[in-house]
DSSP file (Angstrom, degrees, kcal/mol; ACC not computed):
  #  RESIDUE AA STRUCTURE BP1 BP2  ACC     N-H-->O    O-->H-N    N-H-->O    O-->H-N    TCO  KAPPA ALPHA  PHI   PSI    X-CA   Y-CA   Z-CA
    1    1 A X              0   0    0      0, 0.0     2,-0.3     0, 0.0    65,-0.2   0.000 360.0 360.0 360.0 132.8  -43.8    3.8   -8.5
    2    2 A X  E     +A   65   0A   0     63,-2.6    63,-1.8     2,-0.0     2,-0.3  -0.883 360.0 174.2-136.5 165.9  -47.5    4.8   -8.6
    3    3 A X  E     -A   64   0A   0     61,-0.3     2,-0.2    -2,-0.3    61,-0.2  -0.908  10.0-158.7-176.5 165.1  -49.9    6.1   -5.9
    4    4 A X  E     -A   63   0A   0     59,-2.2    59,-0.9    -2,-0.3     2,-0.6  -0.991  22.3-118.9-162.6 141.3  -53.4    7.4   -5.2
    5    5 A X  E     +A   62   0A   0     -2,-0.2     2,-0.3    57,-0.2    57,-0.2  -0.660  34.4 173.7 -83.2 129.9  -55.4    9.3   -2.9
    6    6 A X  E     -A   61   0A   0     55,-2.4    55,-2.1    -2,-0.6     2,-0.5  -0.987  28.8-134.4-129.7 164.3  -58.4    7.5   -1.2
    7    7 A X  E     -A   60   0A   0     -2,-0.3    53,-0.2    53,-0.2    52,-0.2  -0.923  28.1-122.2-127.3 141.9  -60.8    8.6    1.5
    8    8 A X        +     0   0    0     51,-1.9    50,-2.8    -2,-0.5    74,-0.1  -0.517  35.3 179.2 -85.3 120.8  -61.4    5.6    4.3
    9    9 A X        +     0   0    0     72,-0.7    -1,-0.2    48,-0.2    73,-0.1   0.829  40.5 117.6 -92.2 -65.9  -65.5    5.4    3.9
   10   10 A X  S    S-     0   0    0     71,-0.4     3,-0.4     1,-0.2    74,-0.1   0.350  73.2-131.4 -17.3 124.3  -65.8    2.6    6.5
   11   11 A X  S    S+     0   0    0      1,-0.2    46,-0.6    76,-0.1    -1,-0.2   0.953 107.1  41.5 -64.3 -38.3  -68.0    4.2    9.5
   12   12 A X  S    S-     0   0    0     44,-0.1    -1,-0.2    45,-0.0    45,-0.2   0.895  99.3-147.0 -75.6 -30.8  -65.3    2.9   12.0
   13   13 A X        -     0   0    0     -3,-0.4     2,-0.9    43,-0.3     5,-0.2   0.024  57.4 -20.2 104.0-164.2  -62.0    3.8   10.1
   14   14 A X  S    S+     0   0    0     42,-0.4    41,-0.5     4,-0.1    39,-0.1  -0.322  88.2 138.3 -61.6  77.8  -58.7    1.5   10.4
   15   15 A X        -     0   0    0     -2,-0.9     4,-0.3    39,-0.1    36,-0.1   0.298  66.0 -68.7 -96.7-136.0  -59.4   -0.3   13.6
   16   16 A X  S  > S+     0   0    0      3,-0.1     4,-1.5     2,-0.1    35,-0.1   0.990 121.9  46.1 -33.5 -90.8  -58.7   -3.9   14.0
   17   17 A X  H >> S+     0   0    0      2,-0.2     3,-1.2     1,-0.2     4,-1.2   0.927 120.3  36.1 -37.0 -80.7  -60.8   -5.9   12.1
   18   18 A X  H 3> S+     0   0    0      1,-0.3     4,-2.0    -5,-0.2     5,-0.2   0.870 114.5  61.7 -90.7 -14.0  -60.6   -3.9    8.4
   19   19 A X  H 3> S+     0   0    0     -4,-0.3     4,-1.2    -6,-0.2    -1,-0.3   0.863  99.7  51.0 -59.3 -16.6  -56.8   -3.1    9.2
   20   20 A X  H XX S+     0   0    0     -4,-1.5     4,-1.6    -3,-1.2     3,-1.1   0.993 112.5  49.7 -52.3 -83.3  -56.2   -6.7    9.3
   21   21 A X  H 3X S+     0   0    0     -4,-1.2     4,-1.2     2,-0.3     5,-0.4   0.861 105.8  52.4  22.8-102.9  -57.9   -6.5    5.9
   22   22 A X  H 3X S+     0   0    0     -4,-2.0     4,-1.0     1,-0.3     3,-0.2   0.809 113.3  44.0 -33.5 -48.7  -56.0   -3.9    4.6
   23   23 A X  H <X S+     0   0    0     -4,-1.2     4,-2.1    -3,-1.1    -1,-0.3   0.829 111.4  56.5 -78.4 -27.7  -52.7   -5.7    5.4
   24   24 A X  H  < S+     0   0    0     -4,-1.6    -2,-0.2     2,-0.2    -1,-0.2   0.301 107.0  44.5 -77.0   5.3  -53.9   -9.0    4.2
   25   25 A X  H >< S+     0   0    0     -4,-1.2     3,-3.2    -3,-0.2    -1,-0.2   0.728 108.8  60.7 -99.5 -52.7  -54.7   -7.9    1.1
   26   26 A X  H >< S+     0   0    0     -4,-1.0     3,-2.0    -5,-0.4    -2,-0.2   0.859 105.5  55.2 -51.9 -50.8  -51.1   -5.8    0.8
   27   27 A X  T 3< S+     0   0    0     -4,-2.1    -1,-0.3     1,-0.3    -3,-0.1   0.431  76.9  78.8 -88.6  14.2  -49.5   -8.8    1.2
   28   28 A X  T <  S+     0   0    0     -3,-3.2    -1,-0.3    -5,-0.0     2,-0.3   0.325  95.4  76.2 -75.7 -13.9  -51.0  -10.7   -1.4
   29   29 A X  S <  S-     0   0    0     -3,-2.0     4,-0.1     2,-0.1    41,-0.0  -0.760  70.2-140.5 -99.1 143.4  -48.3   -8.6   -3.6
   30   30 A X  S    S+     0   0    0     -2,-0.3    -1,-0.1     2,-0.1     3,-0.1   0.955  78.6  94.2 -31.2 -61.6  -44.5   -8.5   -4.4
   31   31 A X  S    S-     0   0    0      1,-0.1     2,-0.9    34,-0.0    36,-0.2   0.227  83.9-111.5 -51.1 167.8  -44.5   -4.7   -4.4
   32   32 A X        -     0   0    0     34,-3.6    34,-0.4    11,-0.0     2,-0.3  -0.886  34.8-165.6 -97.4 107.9  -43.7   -2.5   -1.4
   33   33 A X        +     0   0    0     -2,-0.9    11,-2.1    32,-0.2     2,-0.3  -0.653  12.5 172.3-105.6 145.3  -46.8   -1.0   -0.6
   34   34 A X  E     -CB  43  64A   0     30,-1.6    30,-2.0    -2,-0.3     2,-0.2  -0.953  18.5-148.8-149.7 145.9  -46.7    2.4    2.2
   35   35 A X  E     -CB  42  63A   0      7,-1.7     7,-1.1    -2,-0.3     2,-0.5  -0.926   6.3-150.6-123.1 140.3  -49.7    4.6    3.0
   36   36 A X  E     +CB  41  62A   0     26,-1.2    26,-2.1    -2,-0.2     2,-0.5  -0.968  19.6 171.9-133.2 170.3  -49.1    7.9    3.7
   37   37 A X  E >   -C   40   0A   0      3,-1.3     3,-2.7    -2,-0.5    24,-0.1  -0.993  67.1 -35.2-165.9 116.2  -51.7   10.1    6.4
   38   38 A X  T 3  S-     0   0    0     -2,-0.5     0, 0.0    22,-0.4     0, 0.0  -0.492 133.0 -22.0  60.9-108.0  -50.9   13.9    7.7
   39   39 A X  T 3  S+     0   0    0     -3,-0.1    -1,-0.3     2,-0.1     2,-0.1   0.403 114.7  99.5-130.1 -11.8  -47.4   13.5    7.9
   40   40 A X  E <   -C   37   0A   0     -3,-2.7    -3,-1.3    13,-0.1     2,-0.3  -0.237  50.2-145.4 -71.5 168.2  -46.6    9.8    8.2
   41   41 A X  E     -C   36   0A   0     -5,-0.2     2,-0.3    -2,-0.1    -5,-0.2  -0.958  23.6-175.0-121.6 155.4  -45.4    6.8    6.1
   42   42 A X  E     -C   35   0A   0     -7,-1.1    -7,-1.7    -2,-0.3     2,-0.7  -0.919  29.5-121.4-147.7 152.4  -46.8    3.4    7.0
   43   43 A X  E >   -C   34   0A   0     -2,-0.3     3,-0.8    -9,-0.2     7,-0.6  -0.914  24.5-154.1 -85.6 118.4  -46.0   -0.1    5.7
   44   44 A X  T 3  S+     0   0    0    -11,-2.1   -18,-0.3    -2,-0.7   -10,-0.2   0.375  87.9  61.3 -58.0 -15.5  -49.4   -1.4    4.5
   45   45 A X  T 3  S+     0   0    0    -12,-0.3     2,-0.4   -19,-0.2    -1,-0.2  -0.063  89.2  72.3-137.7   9.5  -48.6   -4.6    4.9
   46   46 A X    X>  -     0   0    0     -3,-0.8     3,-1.9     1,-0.1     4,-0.7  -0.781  68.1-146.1-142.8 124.6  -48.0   -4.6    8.6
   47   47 A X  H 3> S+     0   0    0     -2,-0.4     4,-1.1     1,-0.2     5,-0.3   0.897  96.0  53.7 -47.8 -41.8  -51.1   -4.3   10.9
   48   48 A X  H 3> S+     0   0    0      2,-0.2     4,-4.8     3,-0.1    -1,-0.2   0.849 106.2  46.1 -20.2 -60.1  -49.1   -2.3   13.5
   49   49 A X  H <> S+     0   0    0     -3,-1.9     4,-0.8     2,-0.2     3,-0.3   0.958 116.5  49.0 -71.7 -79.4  -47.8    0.3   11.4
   50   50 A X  H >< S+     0   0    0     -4,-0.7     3,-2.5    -7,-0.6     4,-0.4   0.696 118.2  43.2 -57.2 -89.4  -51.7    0.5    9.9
   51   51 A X  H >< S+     0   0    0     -4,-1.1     3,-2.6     1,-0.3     4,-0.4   0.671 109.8  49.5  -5.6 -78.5  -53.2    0.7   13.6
   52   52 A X  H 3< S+     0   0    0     -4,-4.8    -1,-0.3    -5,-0.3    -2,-0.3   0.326  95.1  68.8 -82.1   7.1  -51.0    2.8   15.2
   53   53 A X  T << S-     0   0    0     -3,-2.5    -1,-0.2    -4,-0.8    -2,-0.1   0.453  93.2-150.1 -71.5   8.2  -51.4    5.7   12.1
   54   54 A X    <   -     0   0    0     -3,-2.6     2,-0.4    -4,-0.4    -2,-0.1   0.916  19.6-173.3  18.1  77.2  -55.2    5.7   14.1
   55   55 A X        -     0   0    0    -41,-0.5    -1,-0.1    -4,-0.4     2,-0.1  -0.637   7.9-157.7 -93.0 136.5  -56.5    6.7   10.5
   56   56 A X        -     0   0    0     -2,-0.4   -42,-0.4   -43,-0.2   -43,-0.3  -0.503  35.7 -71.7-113.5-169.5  -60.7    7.4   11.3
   57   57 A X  S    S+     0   0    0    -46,-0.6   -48,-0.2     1,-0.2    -1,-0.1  -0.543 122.6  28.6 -92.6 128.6  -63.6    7.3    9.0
   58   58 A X  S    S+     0   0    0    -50,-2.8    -1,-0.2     1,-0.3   -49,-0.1  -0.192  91.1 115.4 104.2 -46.3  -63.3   10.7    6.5
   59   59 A X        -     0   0    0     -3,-0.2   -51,-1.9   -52,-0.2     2,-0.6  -0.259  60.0-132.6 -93.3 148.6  -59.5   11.0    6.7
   60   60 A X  E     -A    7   0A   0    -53,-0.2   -22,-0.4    -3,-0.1     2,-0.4  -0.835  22.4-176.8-116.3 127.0  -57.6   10.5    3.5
   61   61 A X  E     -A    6   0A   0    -55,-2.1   -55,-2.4    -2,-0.6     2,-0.6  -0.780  19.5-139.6-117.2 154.4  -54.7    8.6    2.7
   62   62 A X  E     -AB   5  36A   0    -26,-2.1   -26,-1.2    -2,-0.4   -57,-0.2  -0.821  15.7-152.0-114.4 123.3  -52.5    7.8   -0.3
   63   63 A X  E     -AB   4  35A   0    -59,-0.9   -59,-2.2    -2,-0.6     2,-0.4  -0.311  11.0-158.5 -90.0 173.0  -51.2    4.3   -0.9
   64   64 A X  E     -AB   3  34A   0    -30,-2.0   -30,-1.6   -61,-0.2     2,-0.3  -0.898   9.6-169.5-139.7 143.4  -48.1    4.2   -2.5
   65   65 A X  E     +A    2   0A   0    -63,-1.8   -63,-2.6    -2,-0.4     2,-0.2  -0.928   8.6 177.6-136.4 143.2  -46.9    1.0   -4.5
   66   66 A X        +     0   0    0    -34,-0.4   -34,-3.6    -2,-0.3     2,-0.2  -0.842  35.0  55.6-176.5 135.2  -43.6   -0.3   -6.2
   67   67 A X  S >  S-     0   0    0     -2,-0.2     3,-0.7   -36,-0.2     4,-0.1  -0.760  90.7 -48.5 150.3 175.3  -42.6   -3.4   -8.0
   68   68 A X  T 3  S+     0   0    0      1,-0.3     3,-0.3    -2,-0.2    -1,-0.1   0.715 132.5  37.0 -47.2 -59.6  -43.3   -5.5  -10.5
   69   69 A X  T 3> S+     0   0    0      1,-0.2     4,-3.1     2,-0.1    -1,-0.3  -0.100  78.1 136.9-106.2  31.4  -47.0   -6.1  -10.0
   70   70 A X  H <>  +     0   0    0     -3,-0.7     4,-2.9     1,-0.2     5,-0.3   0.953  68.5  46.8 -42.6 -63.3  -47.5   -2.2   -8.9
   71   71 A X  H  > S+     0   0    0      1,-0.4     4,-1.0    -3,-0.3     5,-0.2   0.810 114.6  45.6 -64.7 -48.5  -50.8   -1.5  -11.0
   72   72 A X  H >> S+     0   0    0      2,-0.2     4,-2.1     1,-0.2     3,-1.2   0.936 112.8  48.6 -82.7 -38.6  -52.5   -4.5  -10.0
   73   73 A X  H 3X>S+     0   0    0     -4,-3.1     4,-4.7     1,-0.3     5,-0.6   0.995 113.5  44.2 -59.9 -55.6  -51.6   -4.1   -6.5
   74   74 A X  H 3X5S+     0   0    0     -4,-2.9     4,-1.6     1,-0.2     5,-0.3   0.883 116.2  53.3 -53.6 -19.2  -52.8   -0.1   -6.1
   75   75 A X  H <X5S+     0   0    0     -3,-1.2     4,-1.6    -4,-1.0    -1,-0.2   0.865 111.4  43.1 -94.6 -22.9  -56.0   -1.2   -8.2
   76   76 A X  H  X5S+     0   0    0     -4,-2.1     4,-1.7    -5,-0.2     5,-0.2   0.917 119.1  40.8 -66.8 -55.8  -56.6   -3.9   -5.7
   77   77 A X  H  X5S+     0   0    0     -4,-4.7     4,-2.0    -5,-0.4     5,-0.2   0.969 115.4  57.2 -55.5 -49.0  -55.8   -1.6   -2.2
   78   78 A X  H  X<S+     0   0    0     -4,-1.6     4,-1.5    -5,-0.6     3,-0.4   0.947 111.8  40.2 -51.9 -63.0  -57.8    1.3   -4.0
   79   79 A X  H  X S+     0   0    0     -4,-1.6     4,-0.9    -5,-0.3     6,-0.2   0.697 110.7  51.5 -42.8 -45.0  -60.7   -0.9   -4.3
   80   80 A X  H  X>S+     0   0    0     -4,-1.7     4,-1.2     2,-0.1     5,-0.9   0.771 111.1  52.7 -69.8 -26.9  -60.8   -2.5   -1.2
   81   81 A X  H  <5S+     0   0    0     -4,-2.0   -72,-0.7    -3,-0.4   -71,-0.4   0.957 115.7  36.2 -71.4 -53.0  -60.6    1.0    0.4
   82   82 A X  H  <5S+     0   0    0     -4,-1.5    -1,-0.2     1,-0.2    -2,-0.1   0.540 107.3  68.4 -88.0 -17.3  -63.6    2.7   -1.4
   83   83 A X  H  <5S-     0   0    0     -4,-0.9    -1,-0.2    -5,-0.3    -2,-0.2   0.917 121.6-111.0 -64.1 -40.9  -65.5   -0.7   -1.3
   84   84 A X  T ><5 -     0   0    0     -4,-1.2     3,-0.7    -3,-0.3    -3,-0.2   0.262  44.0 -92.9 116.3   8.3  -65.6    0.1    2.7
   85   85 A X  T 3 <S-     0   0    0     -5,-0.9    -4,-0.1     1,-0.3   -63,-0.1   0.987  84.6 -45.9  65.5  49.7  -63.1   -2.7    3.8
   86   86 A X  T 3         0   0    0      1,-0.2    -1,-0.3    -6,-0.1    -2,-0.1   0.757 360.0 360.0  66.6  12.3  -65.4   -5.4    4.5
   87   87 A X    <         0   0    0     -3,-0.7    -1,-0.2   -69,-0.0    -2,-0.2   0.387 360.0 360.0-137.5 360.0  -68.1   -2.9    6.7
């Protein structure tokens, strides 16, 4: 299991659009990937759970990966996250 802290740059933060994003990317893996934000845990890989943590622009989360293809998957989330998630 590995994890990392990132901080959601996108101006709007996990609305629709780059939570869609976020999960479609997550599911591009084996691993079981969870974000976790204040005091929750979230499945990364289902838009719901990624909505309804209403994560904003500035707030910081840590994705969480385990499995096989862990490394590539956190380097992949990590990236997409500090890239600004397609805004």
């Amino acid at each position: 299991m590995i994890s990392k802290k990132v901080t959601i740059k996108n101006p709007t933060g996990l609305h629709l659009r780059p939570a869609g994003l976020f999960c479609k990317m997550a599911l591009e893996y084996e691993s079981k990937i969870t974000f976790h934000y204040r005091d929750t845990e979230g499945n990364a890989k289902s838009v719901l759970s990624v909505l309804g943590a209403c994560i904003k622009s500035g707030d910081t989360i840590e994705i969480v990966c385990e499995g096989k293809d862990e490394e590539k998957a956190l380097e992949a989330m990590v990236e997409l996250v500090e890239s600004g998630i397609g805004e």
